[in-house]
C-alpha positions in Angstrom: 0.0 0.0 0.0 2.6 2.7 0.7 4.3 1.8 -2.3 1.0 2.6 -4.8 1.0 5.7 -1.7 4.7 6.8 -2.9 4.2 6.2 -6.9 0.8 8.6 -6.6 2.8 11.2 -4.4 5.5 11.0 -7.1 3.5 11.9 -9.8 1.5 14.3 -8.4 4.9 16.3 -7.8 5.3 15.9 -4.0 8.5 14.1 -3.9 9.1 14.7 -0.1 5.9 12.5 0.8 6.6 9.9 -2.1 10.0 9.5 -0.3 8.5 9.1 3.1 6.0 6.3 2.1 8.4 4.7 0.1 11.2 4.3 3.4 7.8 4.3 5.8 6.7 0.6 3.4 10.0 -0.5 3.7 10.2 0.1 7.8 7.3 -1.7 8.2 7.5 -5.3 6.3 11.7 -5.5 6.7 11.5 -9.4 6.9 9.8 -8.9 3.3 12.0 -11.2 0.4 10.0 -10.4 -3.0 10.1 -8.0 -4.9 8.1 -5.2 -3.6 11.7 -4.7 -1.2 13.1 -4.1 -4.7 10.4 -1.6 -5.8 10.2 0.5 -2.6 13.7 1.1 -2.6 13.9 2.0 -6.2 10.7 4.5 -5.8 12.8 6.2 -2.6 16.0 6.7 -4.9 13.8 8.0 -7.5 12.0 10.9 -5.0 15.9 11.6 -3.0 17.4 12.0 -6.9 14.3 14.6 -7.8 14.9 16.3 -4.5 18.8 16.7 -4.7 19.9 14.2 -2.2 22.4 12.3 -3.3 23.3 10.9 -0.8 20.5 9.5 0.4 19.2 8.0 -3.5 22.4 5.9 -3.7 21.9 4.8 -0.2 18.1 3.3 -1.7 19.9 2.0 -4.9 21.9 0.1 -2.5 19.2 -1.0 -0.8 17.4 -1.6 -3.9 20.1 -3.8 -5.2 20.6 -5.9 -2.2 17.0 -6.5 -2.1 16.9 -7.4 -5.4 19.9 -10.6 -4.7 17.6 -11.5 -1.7 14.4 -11.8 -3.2 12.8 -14.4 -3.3 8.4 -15.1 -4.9 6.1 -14.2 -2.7 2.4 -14.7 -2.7 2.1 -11.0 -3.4 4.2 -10.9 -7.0 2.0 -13.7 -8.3 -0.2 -11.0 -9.1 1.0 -8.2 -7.8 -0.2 -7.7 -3.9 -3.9 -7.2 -5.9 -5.4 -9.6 -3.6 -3.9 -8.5 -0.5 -5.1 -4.9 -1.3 -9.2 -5.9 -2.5 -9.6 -7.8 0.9 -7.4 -6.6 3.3 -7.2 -2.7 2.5 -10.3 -2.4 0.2 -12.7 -4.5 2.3 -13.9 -6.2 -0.8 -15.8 -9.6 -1.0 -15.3 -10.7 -4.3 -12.1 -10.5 -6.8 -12.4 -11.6 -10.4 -9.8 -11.7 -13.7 -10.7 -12.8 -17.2 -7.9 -14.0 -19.4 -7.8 -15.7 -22.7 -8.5 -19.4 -23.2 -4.7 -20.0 -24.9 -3.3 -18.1 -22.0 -2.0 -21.1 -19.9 0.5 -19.1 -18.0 -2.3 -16.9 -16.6 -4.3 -19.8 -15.7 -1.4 -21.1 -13.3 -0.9 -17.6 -12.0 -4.5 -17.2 -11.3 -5.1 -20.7 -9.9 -1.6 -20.5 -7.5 -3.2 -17.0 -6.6 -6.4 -18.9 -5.2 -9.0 -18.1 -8.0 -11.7 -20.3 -9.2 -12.3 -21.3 -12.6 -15.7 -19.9 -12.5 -16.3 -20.1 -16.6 -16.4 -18.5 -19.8 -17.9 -14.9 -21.5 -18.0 -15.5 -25.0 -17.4 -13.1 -27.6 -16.4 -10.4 -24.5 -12.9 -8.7 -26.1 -12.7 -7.4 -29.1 -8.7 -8.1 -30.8 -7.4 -7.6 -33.7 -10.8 -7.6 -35.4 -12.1 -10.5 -34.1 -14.4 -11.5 -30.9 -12.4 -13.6 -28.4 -13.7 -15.3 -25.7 -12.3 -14.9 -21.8 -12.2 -17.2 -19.3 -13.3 -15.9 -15.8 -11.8 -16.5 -12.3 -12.4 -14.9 -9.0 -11.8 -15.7 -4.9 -14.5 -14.9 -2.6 -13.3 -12.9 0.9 -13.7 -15.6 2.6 -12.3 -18.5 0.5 -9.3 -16.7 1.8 -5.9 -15.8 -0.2 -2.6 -16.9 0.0 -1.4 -14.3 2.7 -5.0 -15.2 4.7 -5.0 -19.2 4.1 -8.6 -20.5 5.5 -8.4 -23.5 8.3 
């Protein structure tokens, strides 16, 4: 969450707070090994370089790149903390993805994420002028995810 907290700040040219969130994520998962180490460090380098301090953007790239020889997949790259942010930050009840029916590597994402095949939409995209068809999955709040496992 702070890191989508430090992107937004970036952008909306308030460097200062991008930095914060960025070092304030990082300060609060420190035991964290996948990538999102990686990306908070390289989001705090990017807010100290726009503010002038050099010092303290090469301390992040450091960071950054020692994070980046540590990591390790997590639950949360499978599909980018998406999950963990509907239910847990959101307060959702129901996620959902489509993909296409030739996508296999989606389908294992989306299945090791903890979505149900639920079934098809035909004729729902329109590419490359023609209809394809999408294959639907979603997770109900509580079917639980893979960083909220049910008994």
């Amino acid at each position: 969450m702070r890191g989508l907290q430090s992107l937004i700040s970036y952008w909306a040219g308030r460097p200062q707070d991008a930095g914060h969130y960025a070092q304030s994520g990082a300060a609060a998962a420190p035991e964290t090994a996948g990538t999102v180490r990686v990306w908070l460090a390289s989001l705090h380098a990017r807010a100290a370089a726009v503010l002038g301090d050099a010092d303290g953007m090469n301390a992040a790239m450091r960071a950054g790149a020692e994070a980046r020889e540590r990591v390790a997949p997590d639950d949360l790259d499978a599909i980018g903390g998406l999950l963990t942010l509907g239910f847990d930050s959101l307060g959702l009840h129901r996620i959902w993805a489509a993909r296409s029916p030739e996508n296999e590597a989606s389908r294992r994402v989306l299945d090791r994420a903890g979505l149900v095949e639920e079934g098809r939409i035909r004729h729902h995209v329109h590419v490359r002028g023609a209809w394809r068809d999408s294959i639907v999955h979603a997770i109900i709040a509580d079917e639980g995810t893979p960083t909220t496992p049910t008994a």
